[in-house]
PLY file of the C-alpha trace (Angstrom):
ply
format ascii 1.0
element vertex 235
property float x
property float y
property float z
element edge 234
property int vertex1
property int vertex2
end_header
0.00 0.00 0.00
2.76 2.39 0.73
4.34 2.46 -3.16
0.66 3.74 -3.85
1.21 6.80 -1.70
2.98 9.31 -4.24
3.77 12.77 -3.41
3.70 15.64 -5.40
7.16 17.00 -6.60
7.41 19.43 -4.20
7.28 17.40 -1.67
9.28 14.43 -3.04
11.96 16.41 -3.46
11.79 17.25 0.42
11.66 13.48 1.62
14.81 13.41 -0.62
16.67 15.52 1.74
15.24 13.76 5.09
17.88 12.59 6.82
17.26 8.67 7.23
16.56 7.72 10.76
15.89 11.03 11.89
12.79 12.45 14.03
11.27 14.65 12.53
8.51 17.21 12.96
6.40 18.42 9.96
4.77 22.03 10.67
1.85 22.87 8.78
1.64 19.49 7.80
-2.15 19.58 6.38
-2.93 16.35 4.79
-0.07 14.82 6.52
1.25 13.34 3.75
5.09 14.13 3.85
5.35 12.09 7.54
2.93 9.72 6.34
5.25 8.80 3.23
8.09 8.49 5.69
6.93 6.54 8.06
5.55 3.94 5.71
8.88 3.63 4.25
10.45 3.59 6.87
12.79 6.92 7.10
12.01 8.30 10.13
12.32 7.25 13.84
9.45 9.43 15.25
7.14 11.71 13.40
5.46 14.22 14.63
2.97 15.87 12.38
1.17 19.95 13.95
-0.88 22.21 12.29
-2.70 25.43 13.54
-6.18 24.12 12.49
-8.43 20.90 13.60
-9.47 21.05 10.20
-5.95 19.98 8.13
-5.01 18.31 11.16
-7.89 15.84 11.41
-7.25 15.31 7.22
-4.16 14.55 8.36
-4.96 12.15 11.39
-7.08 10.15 8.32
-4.26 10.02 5.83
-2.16 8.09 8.04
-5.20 5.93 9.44
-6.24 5.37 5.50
-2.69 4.52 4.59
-1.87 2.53 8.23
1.27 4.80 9.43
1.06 4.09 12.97
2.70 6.27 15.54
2.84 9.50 14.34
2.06 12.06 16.84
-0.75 14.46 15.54
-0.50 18.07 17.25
-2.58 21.00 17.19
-0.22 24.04 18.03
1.07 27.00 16.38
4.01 26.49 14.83
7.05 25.03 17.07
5.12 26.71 20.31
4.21 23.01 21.42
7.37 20.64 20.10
10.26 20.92 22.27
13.72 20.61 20.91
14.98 17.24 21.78
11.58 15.87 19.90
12.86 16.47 16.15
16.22 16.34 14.82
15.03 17.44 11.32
11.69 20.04 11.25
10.42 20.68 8.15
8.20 24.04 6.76
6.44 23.99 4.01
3.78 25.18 2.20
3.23 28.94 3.22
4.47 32.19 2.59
8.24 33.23 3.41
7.35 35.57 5.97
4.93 33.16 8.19
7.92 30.58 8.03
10.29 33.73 9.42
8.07 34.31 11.93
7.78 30.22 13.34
11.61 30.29 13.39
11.86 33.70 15.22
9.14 32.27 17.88
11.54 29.26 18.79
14.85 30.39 18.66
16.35 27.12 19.66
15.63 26.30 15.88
19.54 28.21 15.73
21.28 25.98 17.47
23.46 23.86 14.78
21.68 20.92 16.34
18.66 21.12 13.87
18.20 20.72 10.48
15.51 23.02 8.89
14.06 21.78 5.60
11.98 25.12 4.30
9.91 25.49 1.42
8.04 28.95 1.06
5.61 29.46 -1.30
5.64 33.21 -1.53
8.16 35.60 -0.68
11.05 33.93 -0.42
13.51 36.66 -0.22
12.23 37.51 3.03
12.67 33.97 4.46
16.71 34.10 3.19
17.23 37.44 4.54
15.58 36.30 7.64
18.05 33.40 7.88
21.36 35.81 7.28
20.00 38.07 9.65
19.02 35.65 12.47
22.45 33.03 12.84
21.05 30.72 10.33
22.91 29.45 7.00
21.54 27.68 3.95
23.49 24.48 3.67
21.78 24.09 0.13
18.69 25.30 -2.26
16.98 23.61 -5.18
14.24 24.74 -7.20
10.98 22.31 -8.30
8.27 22.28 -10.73
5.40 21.64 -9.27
1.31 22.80 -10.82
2.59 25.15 -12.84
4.96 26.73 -10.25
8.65 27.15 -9.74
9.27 26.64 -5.95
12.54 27.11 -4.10
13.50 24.55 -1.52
15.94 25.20 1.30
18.00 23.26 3.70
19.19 25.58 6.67
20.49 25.20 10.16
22.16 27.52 12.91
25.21 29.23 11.33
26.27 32.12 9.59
26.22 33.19 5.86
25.83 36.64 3.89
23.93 36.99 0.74
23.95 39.68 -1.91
21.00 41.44 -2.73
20.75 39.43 -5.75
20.80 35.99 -4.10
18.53 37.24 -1.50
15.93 37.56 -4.26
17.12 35.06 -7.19
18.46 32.15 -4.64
21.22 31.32 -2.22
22.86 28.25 -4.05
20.66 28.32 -7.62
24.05 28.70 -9.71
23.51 25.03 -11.11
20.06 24.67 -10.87
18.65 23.95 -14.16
15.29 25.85 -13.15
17.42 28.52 -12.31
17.19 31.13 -15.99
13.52 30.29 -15.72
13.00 30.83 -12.37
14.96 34.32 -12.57
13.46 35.40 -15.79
10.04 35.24 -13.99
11.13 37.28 -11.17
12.54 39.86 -13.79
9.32 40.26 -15.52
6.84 40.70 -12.38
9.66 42.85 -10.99
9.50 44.82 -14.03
5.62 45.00 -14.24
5.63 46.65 -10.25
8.56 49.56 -11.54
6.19 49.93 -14.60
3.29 50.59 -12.40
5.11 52.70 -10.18
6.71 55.02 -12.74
3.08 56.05 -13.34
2.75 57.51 -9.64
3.28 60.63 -8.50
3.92 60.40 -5.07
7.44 60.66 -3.72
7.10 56.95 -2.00
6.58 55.48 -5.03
9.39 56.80 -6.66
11.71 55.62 -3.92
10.09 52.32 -3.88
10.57 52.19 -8.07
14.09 52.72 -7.54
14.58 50.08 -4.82
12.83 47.52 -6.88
15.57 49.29 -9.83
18.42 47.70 -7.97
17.09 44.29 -7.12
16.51 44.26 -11.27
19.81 45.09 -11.72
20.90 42.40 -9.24
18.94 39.44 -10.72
19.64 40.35 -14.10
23.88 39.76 -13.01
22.29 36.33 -11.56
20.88 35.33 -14.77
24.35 36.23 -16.32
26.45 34.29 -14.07
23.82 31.46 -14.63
24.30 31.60 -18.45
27.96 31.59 -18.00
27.82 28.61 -15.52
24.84 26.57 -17.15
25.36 27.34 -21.38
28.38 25.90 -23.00
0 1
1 2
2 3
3 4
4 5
5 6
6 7
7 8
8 9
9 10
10 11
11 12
12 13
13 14
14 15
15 16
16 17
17 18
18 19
19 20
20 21
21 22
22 23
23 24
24 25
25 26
26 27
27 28
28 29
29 30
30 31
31 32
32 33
33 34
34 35
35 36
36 37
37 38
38 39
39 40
40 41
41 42
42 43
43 44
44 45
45 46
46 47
47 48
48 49
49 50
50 51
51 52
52 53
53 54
54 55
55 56
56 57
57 58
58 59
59 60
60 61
61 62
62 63
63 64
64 65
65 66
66 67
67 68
68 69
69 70
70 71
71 72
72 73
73 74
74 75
75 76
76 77
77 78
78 79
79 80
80 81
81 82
82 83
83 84
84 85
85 86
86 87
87 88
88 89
89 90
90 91
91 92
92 93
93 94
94 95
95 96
96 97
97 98
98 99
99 100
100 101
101 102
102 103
103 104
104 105
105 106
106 107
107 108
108 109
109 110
110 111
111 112
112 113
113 114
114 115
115 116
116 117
117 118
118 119
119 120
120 121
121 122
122 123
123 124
124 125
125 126
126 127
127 128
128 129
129 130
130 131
131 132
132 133
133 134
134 135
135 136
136 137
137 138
138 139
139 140
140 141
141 142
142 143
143 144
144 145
145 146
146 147
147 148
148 149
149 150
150 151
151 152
152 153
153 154
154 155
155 156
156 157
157 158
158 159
159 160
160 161
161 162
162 163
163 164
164 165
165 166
166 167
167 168
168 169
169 170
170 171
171 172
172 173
173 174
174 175
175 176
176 177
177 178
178 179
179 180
180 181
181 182
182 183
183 184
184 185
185 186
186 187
187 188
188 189
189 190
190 191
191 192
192 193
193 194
194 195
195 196
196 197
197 198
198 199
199 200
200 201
201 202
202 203
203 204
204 205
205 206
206 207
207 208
208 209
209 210
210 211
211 212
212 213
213 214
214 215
215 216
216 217
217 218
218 219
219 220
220 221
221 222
222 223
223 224
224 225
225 226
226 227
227 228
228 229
229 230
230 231
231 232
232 233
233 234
């Protein structure tokens, strides 16, 4: 029954990076079906699965009793505020917006502590989740990007440590240089960044001007990315 679980590329490609053996502790896990998948296989140790609703959470109390992956530990809590640190070697984020994953992390500090490995996949506003991480004692050990419904999604391993980004990897990726999603995944950024200095060009209040130029420079930055890209990726 297990090979008939599948998961979707996005989350494939994080039970890829799940240390074998590990506990782990799946945040937002909604239909449960990353611990789920490793428990029937067998990767994981302990599994604890917490989400901030009763609604995903009891979806993901019947994946596991449809699929018969006993002994995960189904928590209602917001984010980390109810899993203490020696419960999960590996915690894993995923599936919401860059700045709601900055803010679980911020809320439990001990997340920091090189002892932890963080797998993090925002769906929105990335660049705010790695600046978070430079600015906070974290460092991404590793990034990779994945096609999943029509949407490029970055993927990030991170744990306590320290790294510095440029402007342009804050917004285009931390380690992206090989990826081959990377061009596409830049070009896209390019385009809606160019749409919002488009539409702000056609203000005249002094904010907006400001804000056009800001966005200016973080143009400027990704389009070096996409450079260095072609240089690394095209023979």
């Amino acid at each position: 029954m297990a090979k008939q679980l599948e998961l979707s590329p996005r989350l494939a490609l994080l039970a890829g990076w799940v240390p074998v053996g590990t506990s782990l502790a799946d945040v937002g896990t909604d239909h449960g079906y990353l611990p789920v998948w490793l428990q029937l296989h067998g990767r994981v140790r302990s599994a604890i699965a917490s989400d901030l609703r009763k609604g995903p959470l009891a979806r993901a109390k019947e994946t596991g009793q449809t699929w018969g992956a006993d002994g995960i530990d189904y928590r209602l809590g917001n984010g980390l505020a109810d899993i203490r640190p020696e419960e999960a070697e590996t915690i894993v984020i995923a599936g919401m917006g860059g700045e709601n994953i900055a803010s679980i992390l911020a809320a439990a500090p001990w997340t920091a502590d090189r002892r932890h490995t963080l797998l993090l996949q925002p769906q929105t506003h990335a660049e705010d989740l790695r600046r978070f991480l430079m600015d906070h004692g974290y460092a991404i050990r590793r990034e990779a990007l994945v096609y999943d419904r029509g949407t490029i999604y970055p993927c990030m391993e991170a744990a306590g440590g320290e790294m510095t980004l440029s402007l342009g990897q804050l917004w285009g990726g931390a380690k992206l240089l090989r990826d081959p999603l990377g061009d596409r995944y830049l070009i896209e950024k390019i385009i809606r960044l160019q749409g919002a200095v488009a539409g702000l060009n056609c203000s005249a209040r002094p904010e907006d001007s400001k804000k056009a130029d800001s966005l200016r420079d973080i143009l400027t930055a990704l389009l070096a990315m996409r450079e260095e890209w072609r240089h690394a990726n095209c023979p």
